[in-house]
PLY file of the C-alpha trace (Angstrom):
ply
format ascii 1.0
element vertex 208
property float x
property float y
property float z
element edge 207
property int vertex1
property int vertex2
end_header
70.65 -16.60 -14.91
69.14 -14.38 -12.40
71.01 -12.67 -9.51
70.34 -13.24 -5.69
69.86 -10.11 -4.27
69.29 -8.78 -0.54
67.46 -6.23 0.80
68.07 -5.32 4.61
66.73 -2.18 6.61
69.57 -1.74 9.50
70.06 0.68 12.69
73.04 2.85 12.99
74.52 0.02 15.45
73.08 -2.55 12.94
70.56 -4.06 13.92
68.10 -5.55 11.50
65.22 -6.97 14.42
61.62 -5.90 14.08
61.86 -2.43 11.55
58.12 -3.02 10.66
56.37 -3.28 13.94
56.44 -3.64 17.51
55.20 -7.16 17.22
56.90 -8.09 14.46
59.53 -9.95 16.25
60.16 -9.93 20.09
62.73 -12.84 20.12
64.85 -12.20 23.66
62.27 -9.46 24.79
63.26 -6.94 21.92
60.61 -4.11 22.74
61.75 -1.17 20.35
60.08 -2.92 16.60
58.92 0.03 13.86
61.62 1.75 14.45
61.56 1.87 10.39
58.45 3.92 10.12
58.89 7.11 10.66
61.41 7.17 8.51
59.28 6.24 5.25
58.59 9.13 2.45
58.47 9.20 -1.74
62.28 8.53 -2.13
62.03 5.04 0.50
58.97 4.19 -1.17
60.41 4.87 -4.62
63.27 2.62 -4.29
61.52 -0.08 -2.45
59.51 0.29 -5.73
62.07 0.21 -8.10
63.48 -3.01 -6.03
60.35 -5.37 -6.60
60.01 -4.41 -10.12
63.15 -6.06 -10.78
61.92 -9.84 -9.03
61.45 -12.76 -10.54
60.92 -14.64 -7.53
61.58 -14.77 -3.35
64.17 -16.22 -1.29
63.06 -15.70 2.72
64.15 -16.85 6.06
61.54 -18.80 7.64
60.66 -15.56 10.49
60.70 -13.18 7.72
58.43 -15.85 5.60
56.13 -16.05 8.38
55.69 -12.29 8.92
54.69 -12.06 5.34
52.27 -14.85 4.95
50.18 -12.87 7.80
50.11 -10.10 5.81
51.28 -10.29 2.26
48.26 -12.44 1.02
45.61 -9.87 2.38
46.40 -7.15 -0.11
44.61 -7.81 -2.76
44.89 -5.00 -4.90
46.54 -5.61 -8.18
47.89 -2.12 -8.49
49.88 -2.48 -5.49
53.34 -2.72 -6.40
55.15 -4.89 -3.47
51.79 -7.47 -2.55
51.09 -7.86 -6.30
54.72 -9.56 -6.81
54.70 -10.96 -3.59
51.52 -12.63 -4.33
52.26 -13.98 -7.89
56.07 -14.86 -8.05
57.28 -17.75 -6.62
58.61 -18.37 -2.73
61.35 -20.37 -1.74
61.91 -20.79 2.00
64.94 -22.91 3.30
63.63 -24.58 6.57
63.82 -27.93 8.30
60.40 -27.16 10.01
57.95 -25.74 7.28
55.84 -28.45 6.31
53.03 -27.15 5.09
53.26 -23.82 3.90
49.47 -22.09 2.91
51.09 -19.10 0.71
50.49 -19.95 -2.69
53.33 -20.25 -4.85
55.63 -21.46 -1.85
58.23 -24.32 -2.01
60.39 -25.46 0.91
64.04 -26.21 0.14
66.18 -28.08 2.07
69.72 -29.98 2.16
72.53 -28.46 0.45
71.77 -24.63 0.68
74.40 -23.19 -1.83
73.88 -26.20 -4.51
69.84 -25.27 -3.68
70.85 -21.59 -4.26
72.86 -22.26 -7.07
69.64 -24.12 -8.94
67.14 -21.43 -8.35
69.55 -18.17 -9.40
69.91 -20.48 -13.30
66.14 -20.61 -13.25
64.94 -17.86 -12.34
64.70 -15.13 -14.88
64.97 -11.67 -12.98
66.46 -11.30 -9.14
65.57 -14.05 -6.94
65.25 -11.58 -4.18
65.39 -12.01 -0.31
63.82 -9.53 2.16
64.91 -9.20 5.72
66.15 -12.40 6.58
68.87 -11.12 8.61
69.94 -14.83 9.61
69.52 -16.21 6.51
71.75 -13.19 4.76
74.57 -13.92 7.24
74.37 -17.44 6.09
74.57 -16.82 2.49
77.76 -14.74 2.77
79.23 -17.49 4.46
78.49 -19.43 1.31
79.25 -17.17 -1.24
76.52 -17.14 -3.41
74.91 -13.99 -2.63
75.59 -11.10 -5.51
73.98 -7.80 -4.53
73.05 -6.11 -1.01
71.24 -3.60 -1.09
71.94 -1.94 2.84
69.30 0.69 4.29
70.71 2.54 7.11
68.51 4.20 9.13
69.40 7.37 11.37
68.47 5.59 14.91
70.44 3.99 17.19
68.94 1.71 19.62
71.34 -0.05 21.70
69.89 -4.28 21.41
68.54 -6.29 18.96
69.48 -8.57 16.29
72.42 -7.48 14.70
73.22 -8.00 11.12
76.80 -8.43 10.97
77.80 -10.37 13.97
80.96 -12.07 15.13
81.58 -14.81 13.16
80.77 -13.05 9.96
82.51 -14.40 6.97
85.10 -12.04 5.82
83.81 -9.83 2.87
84.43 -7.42 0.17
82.18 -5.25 -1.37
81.83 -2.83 -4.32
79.55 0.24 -4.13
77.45 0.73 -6.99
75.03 3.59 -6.29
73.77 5.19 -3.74
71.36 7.87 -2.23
70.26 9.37 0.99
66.35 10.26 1.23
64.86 13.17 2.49
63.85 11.78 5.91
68.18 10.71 6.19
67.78 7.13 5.16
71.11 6.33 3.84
70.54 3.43 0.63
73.66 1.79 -0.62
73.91 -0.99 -2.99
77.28 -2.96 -2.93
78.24 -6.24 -5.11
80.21 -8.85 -3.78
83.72 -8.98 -4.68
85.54 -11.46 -3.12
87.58 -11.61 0.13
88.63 -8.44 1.37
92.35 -7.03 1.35
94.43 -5.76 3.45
98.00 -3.05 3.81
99.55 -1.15 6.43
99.66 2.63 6.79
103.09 3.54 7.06
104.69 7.02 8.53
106.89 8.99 6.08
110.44 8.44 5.88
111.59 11.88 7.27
108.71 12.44 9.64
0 1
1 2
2 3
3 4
4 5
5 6
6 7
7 8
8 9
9 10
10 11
11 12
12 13
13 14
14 15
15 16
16 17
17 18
18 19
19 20
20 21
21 22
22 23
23 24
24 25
25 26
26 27
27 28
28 29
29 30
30 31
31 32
32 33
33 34
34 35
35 36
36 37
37 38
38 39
39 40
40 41
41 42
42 43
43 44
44 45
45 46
46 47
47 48
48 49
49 50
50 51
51 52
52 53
53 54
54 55
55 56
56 57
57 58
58 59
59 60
60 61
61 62
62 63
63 64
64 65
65 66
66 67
67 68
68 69
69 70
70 71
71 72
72 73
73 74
74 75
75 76
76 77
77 78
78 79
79 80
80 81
81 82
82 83
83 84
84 85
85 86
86 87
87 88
88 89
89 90
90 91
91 92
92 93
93 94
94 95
95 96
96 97
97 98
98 99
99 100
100 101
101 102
102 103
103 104
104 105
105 106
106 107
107 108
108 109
109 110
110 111
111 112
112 113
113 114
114 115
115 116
116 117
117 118
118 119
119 120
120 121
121 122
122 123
123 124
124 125
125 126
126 127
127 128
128 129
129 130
130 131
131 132
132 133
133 134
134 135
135 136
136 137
137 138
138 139
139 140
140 141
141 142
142 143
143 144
144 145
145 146
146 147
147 148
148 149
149 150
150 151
151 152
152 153
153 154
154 155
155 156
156 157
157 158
158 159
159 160
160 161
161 162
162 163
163 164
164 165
165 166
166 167
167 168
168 169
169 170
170 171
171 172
172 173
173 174
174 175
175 176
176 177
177 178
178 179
179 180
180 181
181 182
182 183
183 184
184 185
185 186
186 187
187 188
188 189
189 190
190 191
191 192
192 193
193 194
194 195
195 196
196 197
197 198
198 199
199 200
200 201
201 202
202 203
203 204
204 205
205 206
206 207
């Protein structure tokens, strides 16, 4: 059974709109997309690396599915480690409106999302991986079926934008399971689910 993993490039103030390019996605008049790339070197590129290795297929929101299908399917070389998976493995986009998707190896799923989930972690062997997808991430926490996040926080802050975790987020745990900073001050944390969160009070000392 494979694991359903997410990987999501945030701000300081979290917000996951547009890191690739300025046109990337201008939903409410965002102006400030790419704020990502300046911040790319060997140790991003290394991990982002390491990341695809480990697919066995794709899990995107339909923006994020978009975005990719302009691009994605235009690299063509084989040696190229992210459009070589992208490419190959199969897509799964959850979406109401997709009808007719033209990225090979695409299905749309629809109805019950966790049960749909739940189907495609069994038989998938590897990480059924999701990419951006900031909606679609909230949703699955809600849901529970999400394992692994794998949270890149980027030294900017810019003030609007999409934000990942937004009011109405469902309560969370996580565990931190590795984690590195790269040379450019990326900060890359990978966290596991664990359940609900917990919660104490700090008390003052007796004699204080």
């Amino acid at each position: 059974m494979g694991k359903l993993v997410s990987t999501i490039f945030v701000t300081l103030d979290g917000v996951y709109q547009a890191p690739g390019g300025p046109q990337e996605d201008t939903r409410d008049g965002f102006t400030q997309g790419g704020w990502s790339f300046w911040f790319a070197d060997d140790d991003f590129g290394r991990f982002i690396n390491d990341v695809f290795d480990r697919a066995g297929a794709f899990l995107l929101g339909r923006r994020t599915y978009d975005i990719f299908s302009s691009y994605w399917p235009k690299v063509t070389d084989p040696e190229d480690p992210v459009a070589s998976r992208l490419n190959a493995l199969p897509k799964y986009v959850p979406s109401n409106t997709l009808t007719d998707p033209d990225w090979d190896g695409t299905t749309v799923i629809s109805g019950d999302l966790a049960k749909e989930i739940t189907a495609l972690k069994e038989r998938t062997d590897g990480e059924l991986q999701i990419h951006g997808s900031g909606a679609l991430v909230h949703s699955l926490l809600g849901l529970g079926v999400l394992d692994t996040l794998h949270l890149l926080t980027f030294p900017v802050v810019l003030g609007s934008g999409r934000r990942l975790f937004t009011e109405g987020t469902a309560p969370t745990a996580f565990r931190n399971t590795g984690g590195s900073v790269t040379s450019k001050g990326v900060s890359i944390q990978s966290y596991d689910l664990a359940g609900k969160p917990e919660y104490g009070e700090y008390k003052l000392p007796e004699n204080a």
